[in-house]
C-alpha positions in Angstrom: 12.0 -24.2 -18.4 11.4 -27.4 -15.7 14.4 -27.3 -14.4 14.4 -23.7 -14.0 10.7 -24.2 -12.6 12.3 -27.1 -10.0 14.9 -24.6 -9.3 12.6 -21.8 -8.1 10.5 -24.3 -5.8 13.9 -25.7 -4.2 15.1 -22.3 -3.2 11.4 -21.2 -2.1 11.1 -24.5 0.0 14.4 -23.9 1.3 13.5 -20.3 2.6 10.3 -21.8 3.9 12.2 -23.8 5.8 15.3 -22.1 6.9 13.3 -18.9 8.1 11.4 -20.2 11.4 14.8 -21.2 12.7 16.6 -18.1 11.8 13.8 -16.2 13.6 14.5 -18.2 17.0 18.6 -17.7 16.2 17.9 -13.1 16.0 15.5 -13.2 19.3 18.6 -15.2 21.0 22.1 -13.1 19.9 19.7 -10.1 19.9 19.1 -8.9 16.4 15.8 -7.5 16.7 14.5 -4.3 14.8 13.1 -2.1 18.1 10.3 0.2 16.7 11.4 3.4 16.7 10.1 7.0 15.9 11.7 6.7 12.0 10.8 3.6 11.5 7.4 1.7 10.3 7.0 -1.2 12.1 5.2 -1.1 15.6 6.7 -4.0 17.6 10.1 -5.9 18.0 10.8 -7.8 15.0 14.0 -10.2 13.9 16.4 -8.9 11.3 18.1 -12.0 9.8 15.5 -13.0 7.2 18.3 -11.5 4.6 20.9 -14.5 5.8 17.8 -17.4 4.7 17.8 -15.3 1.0 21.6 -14.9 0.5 22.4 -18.2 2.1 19.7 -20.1 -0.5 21.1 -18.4 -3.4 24.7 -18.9 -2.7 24.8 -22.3 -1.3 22.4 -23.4 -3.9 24.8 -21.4 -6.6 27.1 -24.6 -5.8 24.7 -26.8 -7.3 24.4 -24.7 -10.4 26.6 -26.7 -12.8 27.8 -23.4 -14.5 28.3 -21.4 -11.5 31.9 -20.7 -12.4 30.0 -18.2 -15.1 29.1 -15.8 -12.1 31.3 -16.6 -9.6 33.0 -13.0 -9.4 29.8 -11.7 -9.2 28.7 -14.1 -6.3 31.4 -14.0 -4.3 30.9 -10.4 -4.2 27.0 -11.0 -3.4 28.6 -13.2 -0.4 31.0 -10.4 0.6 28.0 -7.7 0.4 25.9 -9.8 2.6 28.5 -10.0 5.7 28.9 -6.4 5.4 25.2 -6.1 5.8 25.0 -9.0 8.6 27.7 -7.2 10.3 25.5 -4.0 10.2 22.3 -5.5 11.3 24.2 -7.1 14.8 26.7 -4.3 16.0 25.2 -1.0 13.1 28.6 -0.2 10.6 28.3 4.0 9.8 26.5 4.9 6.5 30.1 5.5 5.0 32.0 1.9 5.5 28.8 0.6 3.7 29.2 2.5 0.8 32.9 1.9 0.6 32.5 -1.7 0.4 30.0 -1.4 -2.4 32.1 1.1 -4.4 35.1 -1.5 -3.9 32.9 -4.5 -5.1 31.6 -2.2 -7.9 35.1 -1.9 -8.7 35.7 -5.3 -8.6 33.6 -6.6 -10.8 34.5 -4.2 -13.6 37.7 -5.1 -13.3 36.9 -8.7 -13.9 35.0 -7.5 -17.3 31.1 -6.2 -16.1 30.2 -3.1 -17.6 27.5 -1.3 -19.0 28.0 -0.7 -22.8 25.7 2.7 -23.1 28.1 5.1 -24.7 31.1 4.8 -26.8 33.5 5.7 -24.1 34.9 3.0 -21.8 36.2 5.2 -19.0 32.5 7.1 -18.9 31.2 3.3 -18.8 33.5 1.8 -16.1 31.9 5.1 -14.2 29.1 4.8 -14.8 28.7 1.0 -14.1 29.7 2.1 -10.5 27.1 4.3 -9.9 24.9 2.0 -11.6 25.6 -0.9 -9.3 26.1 1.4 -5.9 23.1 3.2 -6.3 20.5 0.1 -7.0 22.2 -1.4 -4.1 21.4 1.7 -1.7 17.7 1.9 -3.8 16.7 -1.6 -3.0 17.7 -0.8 1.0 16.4 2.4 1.0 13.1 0.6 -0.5 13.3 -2.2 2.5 10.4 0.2 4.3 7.4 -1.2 4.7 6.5 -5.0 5.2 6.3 -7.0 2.1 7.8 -4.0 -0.5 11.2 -4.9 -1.2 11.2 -8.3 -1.5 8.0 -7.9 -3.4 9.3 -5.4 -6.1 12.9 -7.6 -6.1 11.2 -10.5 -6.7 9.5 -8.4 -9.7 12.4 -7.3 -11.4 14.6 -10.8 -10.9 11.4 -12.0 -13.1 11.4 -9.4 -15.4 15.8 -9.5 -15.5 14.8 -14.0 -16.0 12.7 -13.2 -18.8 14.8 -10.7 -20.6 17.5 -13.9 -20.5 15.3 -16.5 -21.3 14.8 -15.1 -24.7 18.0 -14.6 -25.1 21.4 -16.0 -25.3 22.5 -15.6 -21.8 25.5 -17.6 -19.3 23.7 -20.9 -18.2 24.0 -19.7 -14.8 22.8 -16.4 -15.3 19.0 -18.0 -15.6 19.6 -20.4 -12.8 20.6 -18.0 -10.3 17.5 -16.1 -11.4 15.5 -18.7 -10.5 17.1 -19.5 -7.4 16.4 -15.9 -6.0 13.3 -15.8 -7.0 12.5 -18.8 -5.4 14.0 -17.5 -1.6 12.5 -14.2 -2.0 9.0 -15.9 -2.4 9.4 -17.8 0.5 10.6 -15.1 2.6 7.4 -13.1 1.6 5.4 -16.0 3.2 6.7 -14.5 6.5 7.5 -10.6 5.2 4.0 -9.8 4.2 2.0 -7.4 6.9 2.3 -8.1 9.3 6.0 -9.0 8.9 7.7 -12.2 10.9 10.7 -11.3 9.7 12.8 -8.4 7.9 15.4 -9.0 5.6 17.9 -6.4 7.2 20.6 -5.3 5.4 22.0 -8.6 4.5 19.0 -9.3 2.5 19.0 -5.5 1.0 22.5 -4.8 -0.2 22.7 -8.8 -1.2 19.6 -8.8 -3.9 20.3 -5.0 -4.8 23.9 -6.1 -5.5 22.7 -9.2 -7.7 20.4 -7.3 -9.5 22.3 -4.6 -10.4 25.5 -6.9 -11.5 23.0 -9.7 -13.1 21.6 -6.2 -15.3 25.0 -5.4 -16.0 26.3 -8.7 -17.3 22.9 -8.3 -19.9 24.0 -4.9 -21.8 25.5 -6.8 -24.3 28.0 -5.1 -26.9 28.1 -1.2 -27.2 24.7 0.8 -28.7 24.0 1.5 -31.9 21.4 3.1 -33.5 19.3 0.2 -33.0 20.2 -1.5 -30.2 20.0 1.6 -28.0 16.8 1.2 -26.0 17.4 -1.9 -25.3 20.9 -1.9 -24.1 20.7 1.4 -22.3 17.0 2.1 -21.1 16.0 -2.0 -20.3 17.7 -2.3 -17.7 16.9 0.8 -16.0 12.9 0.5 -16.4 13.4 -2.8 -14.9 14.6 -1.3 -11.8 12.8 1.9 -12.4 10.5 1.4 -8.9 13.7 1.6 -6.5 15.2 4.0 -8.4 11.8 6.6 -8.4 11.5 6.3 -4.9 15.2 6.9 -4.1 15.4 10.2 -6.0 11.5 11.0 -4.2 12.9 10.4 -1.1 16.6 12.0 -1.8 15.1 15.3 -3.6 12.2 15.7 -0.8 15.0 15.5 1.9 16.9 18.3 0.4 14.6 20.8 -0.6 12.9 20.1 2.9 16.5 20.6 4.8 17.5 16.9 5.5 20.0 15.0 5.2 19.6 12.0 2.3 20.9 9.4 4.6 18.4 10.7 7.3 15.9 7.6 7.7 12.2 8.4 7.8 8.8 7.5 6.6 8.4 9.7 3.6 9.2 7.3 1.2 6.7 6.5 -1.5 4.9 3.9 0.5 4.6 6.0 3.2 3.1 8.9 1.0 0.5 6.7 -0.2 -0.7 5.9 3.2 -0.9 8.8 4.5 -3.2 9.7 1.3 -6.2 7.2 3.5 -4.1 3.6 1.6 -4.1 0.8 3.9 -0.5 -0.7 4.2 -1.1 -3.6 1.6 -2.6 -1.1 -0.5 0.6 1.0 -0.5 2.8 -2.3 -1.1 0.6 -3.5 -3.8 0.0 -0.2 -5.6 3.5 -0.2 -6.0 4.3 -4.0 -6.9 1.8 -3.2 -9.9 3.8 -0.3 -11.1 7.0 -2.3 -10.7 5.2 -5.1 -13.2 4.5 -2.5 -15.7 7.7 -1.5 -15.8 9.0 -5.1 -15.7 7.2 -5.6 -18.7 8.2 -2.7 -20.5 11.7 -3.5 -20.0 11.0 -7.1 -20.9 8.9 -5.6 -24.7 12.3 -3.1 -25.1 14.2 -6.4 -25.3 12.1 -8.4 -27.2 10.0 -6.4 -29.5 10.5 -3.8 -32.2 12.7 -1.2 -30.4 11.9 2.1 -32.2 8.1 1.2 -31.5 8.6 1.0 -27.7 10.4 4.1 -27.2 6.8 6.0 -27.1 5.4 3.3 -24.4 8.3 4.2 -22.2 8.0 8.0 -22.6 4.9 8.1 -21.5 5.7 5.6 -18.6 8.3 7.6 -17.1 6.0 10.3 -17.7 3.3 9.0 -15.7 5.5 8.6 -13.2 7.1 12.0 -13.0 3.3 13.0 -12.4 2.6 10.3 -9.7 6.1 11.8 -8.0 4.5 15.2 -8.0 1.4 14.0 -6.4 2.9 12.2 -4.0 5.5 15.2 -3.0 2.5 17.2 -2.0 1.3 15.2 0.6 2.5 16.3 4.0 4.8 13.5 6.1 7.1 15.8 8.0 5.8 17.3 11.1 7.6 21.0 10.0 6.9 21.9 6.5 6.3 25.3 6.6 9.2 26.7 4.3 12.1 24.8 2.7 15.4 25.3 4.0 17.8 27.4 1.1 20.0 24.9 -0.5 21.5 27.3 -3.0 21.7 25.4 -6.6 19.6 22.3 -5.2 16.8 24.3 -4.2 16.6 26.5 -7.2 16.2 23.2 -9.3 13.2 22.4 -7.2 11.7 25.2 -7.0 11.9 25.3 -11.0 10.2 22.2 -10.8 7.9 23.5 -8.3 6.4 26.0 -10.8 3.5 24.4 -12.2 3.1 26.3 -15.4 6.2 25.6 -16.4 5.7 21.7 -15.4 3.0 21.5 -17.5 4.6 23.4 -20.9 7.7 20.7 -20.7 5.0 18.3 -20.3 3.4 19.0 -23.3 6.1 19.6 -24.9 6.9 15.8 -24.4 3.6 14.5 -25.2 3.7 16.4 -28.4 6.5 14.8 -29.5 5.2 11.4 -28.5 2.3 11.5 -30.1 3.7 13.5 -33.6 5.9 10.1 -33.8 3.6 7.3 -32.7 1.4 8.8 -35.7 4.1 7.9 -37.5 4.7 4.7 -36.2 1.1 3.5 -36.7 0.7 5.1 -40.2 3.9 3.5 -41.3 6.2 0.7 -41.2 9.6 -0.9 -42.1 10.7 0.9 -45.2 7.8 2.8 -45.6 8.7 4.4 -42.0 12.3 5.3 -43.2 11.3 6.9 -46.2 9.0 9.0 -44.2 11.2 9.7 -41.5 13.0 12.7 -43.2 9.2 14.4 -43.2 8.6 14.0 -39.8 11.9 15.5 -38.6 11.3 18.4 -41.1 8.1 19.0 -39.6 8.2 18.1 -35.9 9.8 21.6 -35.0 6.4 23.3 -36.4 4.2 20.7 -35.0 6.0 21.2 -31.5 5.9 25.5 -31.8 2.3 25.8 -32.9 0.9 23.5 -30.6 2.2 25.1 -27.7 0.9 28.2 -29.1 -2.4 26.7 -29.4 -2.9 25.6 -26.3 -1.8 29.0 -25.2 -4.3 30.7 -27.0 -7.0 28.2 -26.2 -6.5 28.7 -22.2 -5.5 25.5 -21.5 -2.5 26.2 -19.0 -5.3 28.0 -17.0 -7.3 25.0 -15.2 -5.9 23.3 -12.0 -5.4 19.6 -12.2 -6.6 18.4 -9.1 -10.6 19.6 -10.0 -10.3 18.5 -13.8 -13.9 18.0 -14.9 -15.3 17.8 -18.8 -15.4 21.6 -19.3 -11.6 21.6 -19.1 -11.4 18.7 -21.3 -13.6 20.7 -23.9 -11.0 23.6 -24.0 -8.4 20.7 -24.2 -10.0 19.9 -27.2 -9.9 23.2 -28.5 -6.4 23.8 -28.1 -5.9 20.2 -29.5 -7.9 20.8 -33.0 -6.4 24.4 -33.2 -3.3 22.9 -33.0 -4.0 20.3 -35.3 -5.5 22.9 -38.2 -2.6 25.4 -37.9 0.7 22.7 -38.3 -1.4 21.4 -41.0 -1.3 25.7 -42.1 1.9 25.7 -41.4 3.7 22.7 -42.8 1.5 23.7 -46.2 3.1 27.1 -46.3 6.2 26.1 -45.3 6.8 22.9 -47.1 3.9 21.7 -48.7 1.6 19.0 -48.3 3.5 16.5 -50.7 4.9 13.5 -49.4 3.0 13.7 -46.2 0.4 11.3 -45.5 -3.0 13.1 -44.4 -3.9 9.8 -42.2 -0.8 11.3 -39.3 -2.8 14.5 -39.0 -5.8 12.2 -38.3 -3.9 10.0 -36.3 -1.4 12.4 -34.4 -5.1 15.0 -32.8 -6.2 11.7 -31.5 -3.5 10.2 -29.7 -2.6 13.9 -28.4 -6.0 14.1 -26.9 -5.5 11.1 -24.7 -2.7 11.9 -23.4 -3.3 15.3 -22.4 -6.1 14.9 -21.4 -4.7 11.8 -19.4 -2.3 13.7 -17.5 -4.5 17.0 -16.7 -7.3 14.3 -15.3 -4.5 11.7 -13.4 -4.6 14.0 -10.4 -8.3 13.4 -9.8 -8.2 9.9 -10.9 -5.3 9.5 -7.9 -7.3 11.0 -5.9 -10.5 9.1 -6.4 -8.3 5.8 -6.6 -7.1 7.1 -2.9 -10.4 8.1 -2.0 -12.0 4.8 -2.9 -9.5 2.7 -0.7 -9.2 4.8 2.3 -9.1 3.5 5.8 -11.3 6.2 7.1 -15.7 5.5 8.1 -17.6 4.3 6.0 -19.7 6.7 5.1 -23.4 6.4 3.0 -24.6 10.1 1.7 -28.1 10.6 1.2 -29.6 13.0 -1.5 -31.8 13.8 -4.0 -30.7 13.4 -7.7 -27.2 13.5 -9.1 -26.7 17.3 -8.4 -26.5 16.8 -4.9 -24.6 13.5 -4.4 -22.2 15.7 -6.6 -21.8 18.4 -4.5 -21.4 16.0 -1.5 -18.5 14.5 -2.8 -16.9 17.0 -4.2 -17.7 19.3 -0.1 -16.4 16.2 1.2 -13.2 15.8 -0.6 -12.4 19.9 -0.8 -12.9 19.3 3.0 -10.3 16.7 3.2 -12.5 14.2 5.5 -11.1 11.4 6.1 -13.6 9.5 4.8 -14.7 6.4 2.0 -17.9 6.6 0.4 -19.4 3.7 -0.2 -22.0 5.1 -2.0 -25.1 7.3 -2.5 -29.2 7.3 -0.9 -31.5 8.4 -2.8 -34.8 10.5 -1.5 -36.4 9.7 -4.6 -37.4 5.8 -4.8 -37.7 6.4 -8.8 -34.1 7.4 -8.9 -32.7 4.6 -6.8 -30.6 3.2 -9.6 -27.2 3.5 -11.2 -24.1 5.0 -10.7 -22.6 9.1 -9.1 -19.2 10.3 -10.0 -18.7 6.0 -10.1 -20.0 5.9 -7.1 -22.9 2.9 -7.0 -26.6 4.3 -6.0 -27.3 2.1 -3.0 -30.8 2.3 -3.2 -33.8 4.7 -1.2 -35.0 5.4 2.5 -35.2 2.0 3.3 -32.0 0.2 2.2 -30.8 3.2 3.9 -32.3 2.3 7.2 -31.2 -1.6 6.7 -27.9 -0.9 6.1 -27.6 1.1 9.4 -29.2 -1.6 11.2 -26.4 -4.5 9.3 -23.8 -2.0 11.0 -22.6 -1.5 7.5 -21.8 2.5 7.8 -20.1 4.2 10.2 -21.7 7.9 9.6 -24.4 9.0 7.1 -24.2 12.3 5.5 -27.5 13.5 4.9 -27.7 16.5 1.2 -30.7 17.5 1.4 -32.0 20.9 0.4 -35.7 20.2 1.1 -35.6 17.6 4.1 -38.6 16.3 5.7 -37.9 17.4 9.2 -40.1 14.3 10.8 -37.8 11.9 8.4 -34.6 13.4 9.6 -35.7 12.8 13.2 -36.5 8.9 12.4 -32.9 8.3 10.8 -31.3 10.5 14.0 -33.2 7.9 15.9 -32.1 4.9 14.3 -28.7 5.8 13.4 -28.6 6.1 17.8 -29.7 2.9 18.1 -27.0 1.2 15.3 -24.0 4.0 17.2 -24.2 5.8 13.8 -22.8 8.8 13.6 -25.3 11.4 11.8 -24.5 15.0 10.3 -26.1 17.1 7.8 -24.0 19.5 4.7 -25.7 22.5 4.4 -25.2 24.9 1.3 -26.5 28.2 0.7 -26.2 31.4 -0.9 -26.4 34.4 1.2 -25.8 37.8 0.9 -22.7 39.6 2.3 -24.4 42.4 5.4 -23.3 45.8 5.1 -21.0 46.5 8.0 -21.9 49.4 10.5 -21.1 52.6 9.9 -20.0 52.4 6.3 -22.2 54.8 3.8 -24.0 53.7 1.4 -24.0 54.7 -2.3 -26.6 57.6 -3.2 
């Protein structure tokens, strides 16, 4: 562990170092990112920050005393990154890139890296080239916004170092780790907004490569029953981040008529700020998700296997719903109808239909949380000699609870305005459920041998996570919402009713807008918290935190306002350049038109 420690702090020192210099080397030959209409960044910015990472890790490699362990796999690394230095001075075409990485793919399985996730080594040797050629292209396709890429890289080489460090890895394999680590780091002291640098493709295709072939070299021997999460799904949640936004971004472009190699800011990061995130935001919204799914891959290869196969269900799961949200927010200027693909199209709109969306959905949940019952009820033995039960079972568990929910109306709410009265029917549907496969499995099979404590245990767990993914549109939103870069804006009102409906006008009017929190006309009801938003107080905080210029608009609910108090706040908000409005509500009936009869 110290030298691997001393090992990360040479490499970062080295690319703290290295990196001013390189930055006065691309202003001189040239090699200067130009802002441009596809592109993120605003103002010229050098390109070669790629050359400090790949230069650290390979030079440094020379030092490693078991470097010989890797060495096909660096010199490929070295090979990569001069096709990509090459493409950042003169620009190569998309399709001599990807030639070289299919024949350095192909080089090192010849030289004995593959994936071990089926039985079949010619559907392995293939699949080890796709693997390694398409998290090259997902870590340069994620190389979008300041600070992301290396950011999420840096991630998943720790997740990748702790995965080995527990294990029985090549000496080098950990070093190497380190020593990436370590340049990446200091590259993100001049890569975080606003960027200094950008790691071009050199730096892309050089740690996607390494990551991809450090994964590979981890599989192990071929899967069995129960090494299979561990050899086949680690190494993919590791990497999961680059992968989800490369099929985003490559699905979007189709259904939406354009081309997958087409660059373009409708990548995730992009998506998230044009939901109101501000660009670190974005960056670190998606850093987090990239630690999660570090450490899931890091508990599949380290902790009881068949127990962590639920946790990475509902992960992917999660994200599949995070994609969705995301696809519906609007980054292309033309979006009016989706260009016909034929079979492409057809798959998206499928997924495009939301009933069906949610049914496969729940269908998945249901079995998640039919075997984590299991899994917490029993264990080791106990688990296998139950196991026969569950199987037996899970087809009725799965077919009346679909029913249930059918019955109970809970594919009829809209996910976006999920409030408590949908979570009540939720809970209908859930108990219903819950009552009938008990029905059922009695009839069918009877009760014996079946431990009452999973029908307990498998009601509860299903509510969360229903429940979870109907309410994780709103609780995006909100999250968005919350962390927007729009005015500040302070609502005044009286009593929770109204600060409700504010919000709620405010966000079905799409304002651009944070909240920072609610007024109240009533000084007795000055206190605690609106829809989580904090109660800032009555009239007079109201008027001091104009006058601290800590609002930029205030949003006056009111359905009984005092007319000589609404002409004092329009006053003062003047004087503090305030901007003032009012939301008005109000039920009125519909006139009868001219000239229509009426009814006799």
């Amino acid at each position: 562990m110290k030298t691997l420690v001393l090992i990360y702090l040479a490499g970062g020192l080295a690319s703290v170092l290295l990196i001013p210099l390189v930055q006065k080397l691309a202003f001189r030959i040239g090699c200067v990112a130009k802002p441009r209409e596809d592109r993120w960044h605003s103002r010229p910015t050098p390109l070669l920050g790629g050359l400090v990472i790949s230069g650290v890790v390979l030079v440094g490699s020379l030092m490693i005393p078991a470097r010989h362990e890797l060495a096909v796999l660096l010199i490929c690394g070295g090979v990569i990154a001069a096709v990509g230095l090459i493409d950042d001075i003169v620009s190569l075409k998309s399709s001599t890139k990807l030639l070289a990485e299919i024949v350095l793919a192909s080089v090192l399985v010849y030289f004995g890296d593959r994936l071990h996730w089926t039985q079949s080594l010619t559907i392995d040797t293939i699949a080890t080239i796709v693997w390694i050629v398409g998290i090259t292209n997902a870590l340069n396709l994620l190389d979008n916004m300041d600070g992301l890429c290396a950011g999420i890289a840096l991630i998943s080489a720790g997740a990748l170092l702790a995965g080995v460090a527990t294990s029985t890895p090549t000496p080098a394999t950990a070093d190497v780790l380190a020593l990436m680590m370590g340049a990446l780091s200091g590259f993100l002291v001049f890569n975080f907004h606003p960027a200094r640098i950008f790691m071009g493709d050199t730096g892309a295709l050089f740690v996607g490569l390494m990551l991809s072939g450090i994964a590979v070299s981890q599989t192990g021997a071929a899967p069995n029953r129960s090494n299979l999460l561990p050899i086949v799904v680690a190494p993919v949640v590791v990497l999961l981040i680059p992968i989800f936004d490369t099929a985003l971004v490559t699905l979007a472009r189709i259904h939406w008529g354009r081309s997958p190699a087409q660059g373009g800011r409708d990548h995730s990061s992009h998506r998230l700020v044009a939901l109101g995130l501000s660009e670190r935001a974005a960056v670190a919204v998606l850093w987090a998700l990239a630690a999660i799914a570090g450490t899931i891959g890091i508990t599949l290869q380290n902790l009881q296997v068949d127990a962590s196969g639920p946790l990475v269900v509902v992960f992917v799961l999660g994200l599949v719903i995070f994609a969705v949200y995301l696809a519906g927010v609007r980054v292309y200027d033309t979006e009016a109808t989706p260009v016909p693909r034929g079979y492409t199209v057809m798959l998206v709109d499928f997924m495009y239909k939301r009933r069906v969306a949610e049914v496969l959905l729940d269908f998945c949940l249901i079995c998640v949380a039919y075997y984590s019952a299991y899994r917490l009820r029993f264990e080791g033995a106990d688990f296998v000699r139950a196991f026969p039960n569950f199987l037996r079972s899970l087809p009725v568990v799965i077919a009346t609870q679909l029913a249930a929910f059918f019955v109970t109306g809970a594919y009829r709410s809209t996910w976006r305005y999920f409030g408590l009265m949908d979570a009540v029917i939720l809970a209908k549907g859930v108990v219903a459920g819950a009552v009938a496969v008990v029905i059922g499995i009695a009839v069918l099979d009877s009760l014996s041998g079946y431990a009452y404590a999973t029908f307990i245990i498998y009601p509860t767990l299903l509510m969360l996570f229903v429940t979870g993914s109907r309410a994780s549109f709103r609780l995006i939103g909100e999250f968005v919402a919350r962390r927007a870069n729009g005015p500040r804006v302070i609502v005044y009102s009286s009593g929770q009713g109204e600060s409700r409906m504010a919000r709620d006008m405010l966000a079905t009017l799409a304002l651009p807008c944070r909240i920072l929190g609610f007024i109240s006309s009533e000084p007795e009801r000055a206190r605690g918290y609106v829809q989580g938003y904090p109660v800032l107080g009555g009239y007079d905080e109201l008027l001091t935190l104009i006058s601290a210029g800590l609002a930029d608009e205030v949003v006056v609910c009111l359905a009984d306002a005092d007319p000589a108090r609404l002409e004092e706040l329009r006053l003062h908000c003047e004087a503090s350049h305030v901007r003032v409005s009012q939301l008005r509500y109000n039920l009125e009936p519909i006139p009868r038109a001219e000239g229509t009869l009426s009814r006799v």
